[in-house]
Structure formats: C-alpha cells, structure tokens
C-alpha positions, 0 to 999 in steps of 0.5 A: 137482142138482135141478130145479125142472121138469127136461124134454126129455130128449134124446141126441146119439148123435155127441157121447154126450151127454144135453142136458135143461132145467129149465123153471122155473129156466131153465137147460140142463144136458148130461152127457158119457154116457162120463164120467157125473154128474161131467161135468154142465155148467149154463147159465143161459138167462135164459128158460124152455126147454122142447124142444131139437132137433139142426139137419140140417147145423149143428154150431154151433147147435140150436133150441129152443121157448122163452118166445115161440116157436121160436128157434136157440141158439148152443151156444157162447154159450147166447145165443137168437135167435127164428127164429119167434114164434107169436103174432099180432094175431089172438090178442089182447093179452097172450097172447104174455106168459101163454103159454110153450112146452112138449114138442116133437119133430121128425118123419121130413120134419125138421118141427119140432111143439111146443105152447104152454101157460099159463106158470104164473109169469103165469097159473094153473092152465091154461086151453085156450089152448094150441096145438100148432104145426108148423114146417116146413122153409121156414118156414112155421108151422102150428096143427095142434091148438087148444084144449089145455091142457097139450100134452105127448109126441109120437110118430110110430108104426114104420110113420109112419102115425100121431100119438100126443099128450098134453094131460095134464089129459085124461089121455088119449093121443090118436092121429090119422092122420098123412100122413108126406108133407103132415104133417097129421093127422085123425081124432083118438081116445082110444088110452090112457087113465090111470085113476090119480089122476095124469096123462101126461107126456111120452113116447118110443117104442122100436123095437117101436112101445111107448110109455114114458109118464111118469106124473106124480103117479104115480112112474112110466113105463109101457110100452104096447104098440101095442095099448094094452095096458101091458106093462111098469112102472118104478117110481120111489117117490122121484120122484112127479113124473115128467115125460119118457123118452129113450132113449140106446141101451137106458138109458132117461134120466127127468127129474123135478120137485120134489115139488108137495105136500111136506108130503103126499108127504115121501118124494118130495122127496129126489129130485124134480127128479132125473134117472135111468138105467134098463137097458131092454135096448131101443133107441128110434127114431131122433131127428130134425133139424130141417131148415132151407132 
C-alpha cells in the first residue's frame, strides 16, 4: 500500500483498529491491530476525506470533514451524507469548489474543530482562505480562526487549559487559552517554531502533555515538551514526507506522503505514502466522540 496523501491517523480502542485516509486517492483504509498488515481493507469514497471521528452512541456511523464540510458515513456502506456545509453566500462564488477539509480533532465538550484549505486539484499553492471550523453538539457552526493557509494538528493540553494549532507554512505551533466550558480561544502566541527547511504537520499528544509533531519535508516526528523544548526524535530517512501521529497504546502509528521531489529525494520514494509503528513505550491522551443531540 502506498499512499499518495495518507492522514488522520486514528484508533478505536473498542474494535483495535487503526482507520486512515488518503486525501488525494480518496480512499479510507482500516487495519484490524490484532491481525496486522494482512488485514488492511481499502474503500474508495469517491471524495476527498481528510479527518474521521468516532460519534458518542453510534456504532453504525462516524463523521468526517470531507470536500464541502462535515458529514456522517455509514460504516457499512462508506456512502456520505453532509450533516453541515460550512460555506455560505457571504463567501463568495466558487469557494465551496477550490476549498477542501483538512486535519481535525474533537475535543473534552464532544465539539468537533477542523479546518478548510485550498483543495490543490482546484487551486494552488495555497493562499489564506482557510478556516478552522468548530461543531458543536446542537449544531451550531463556528469560524474559530480565519485567515489560515494550511490548518493542520490540534491538541488540547493535560490540564484542558490550552489549544495548540498548526497552519504549517508558518511553520509555526501556536498556542491559544482554551475555555473547556464555552470552547473559545484567545491570546494566540508562537509556542515552537520549526527552523528547519521543513515544515509541521499533524500532531498528537501523550499522557505527559509532549506533542509528537510530524515534520514534513523532514523525515521526522519530534517530541516536544511543554515547555517547548524537543526531547525526543524518530527518524524516518525513507519517508520524507511526514504527514500525522496516533497513538494506539505505546505504538506510535505515522502516516506519510509520496515523495514531492523524485528526482532530488529518490531514497524517499520507496516508502513515501507508507504507514509505520513505532514502540514509544508512552500512551496518548484519550480520543474524543463527537456528541450529537
């Protein structure tokens, strides 16, 4: 298996399996944990996938940031219905069309955040049309951060007191106060910065609050602690592009993309698009449902 933009890593303790996508060949592929490699399954979606999330109380259904917005799949059929599209008249013509979802996660209150960018089939490179989105519980849609390139990791802290957020050309982490109760954020600041001619991806984080942060271009997923110092490195040499971290216990789950840049970085393109398992011997934080009423 190799995919062209494999993301969204993400584990389902009750079944042990791992779920991904690849964004660019729309397709969702799942791994039964206990059986291993010999057990992937493919699924051809017919529209690019970018973020999955399990649903509180459903075990027929998840829901996913797809071309238009947010949308609940049957896990049966594979077949999409949009529960929300995010675009309005307010935003113009043709914007519904040259945006498509990106990374998302849920958070502690079952709200579901994700962000938009410039689908690259339509229009590229990326300008600062994205958005990162909230969806809450009743429904209600919210544009928590405008004016984002490419919207990438989140993660809420230990102690549910702070955001952290990628928009990768930056190539910044930002962190932001985070209100567990209303779900807003303020105060925005730079937290890491990635000097390296590479950029941050997605990211996930453990039980002692570090982030393990996908650095794509780099090969990489570094460990960062929370004071924003790098304490730990797994180097990935035949993947250069490293796209997304999961944790499933203490095995840390990657996903990858082809190699951009064949011809400069041949040793990459044997394994670009591939998924690895590292042993990390730490457990991540608990994986949120969406919750619908």
């Amino acid at each position: 298996m190799s995919c062209g933009l494999g993301e969204a890593p993400y584990y389902e303790s009750s079944r042990h399996t791992l779920r991904f996508v690849d964004i660019v060949k729309e397709k969702l592929h799942i791994v039964d944990l206990n059986k291993g490699p010999s057990s992937l399954e493919s699924f051809d979606l017919g529209t690019p996938v970018s973020t999955t999330a399990d649903i509180e109380g459903s075990d027929d259904e998840i829901i996913v940031g797809a071309k238009h917005g947010y949308a609940i799949m049957n896990r049966n059929t594979k077949k999409l219905e949009y529960i929300k599209k995010v675009w309005e008249e307010r935003d113009g013509l043709g914007k519904d069309e040259r945006m498509r979802f990106n990374d998302g996660v849920v958070d502690h209150e079952g709200r579901y955040w994700a962000g938009t960018m410039n689908d690259p089939k339509v229009k590229a490179p990326p300008t600062e049309e994205g958005v990162l989105f909230r969806l809450d519980p009743d429904m209600s849609l919210h544009r928590m951060i405008e004016k984002v390139s490419i919207p990438n990791g989140i993660c809420f802290s230990r102690d549910e007191k702070i955001m952290y957020f990628i928009d990768s050309p930056t190539k910044n982490v930002f962190q932001f106060k985070y209100d567990k109760k209303t779900g807003d954020i303020s105060d925005r600041e730079v937290f890491y910065h990635v000097e390296e001619d590479a950029v941050p991806d997605g990211m996930t984080i453990d039980v002692n609050g570090c982030l393990w942060i996908a650095i794509c271009g780099g090969g990489k997923v570094l460990k960062v602690s929370p004071e924003a110092k790098v304490v730990g490195e797994i180097s990935l040499p035949y993947a250069r592009m490293i796209t997304c971290p999961a944790f499933a216990d203490e095995e840390l789950f990657i996903t990858s993309a082809e190699e951009e840049e064949p011809e400069k970085y041949p040793d990459s393109v044997k394994y670009g698009g591939s998924l690895f398992k590292v042993h990390v011997g730490v457990k991540g934080m608990a994986v949120h449902r969406f919750i619908r009423r």
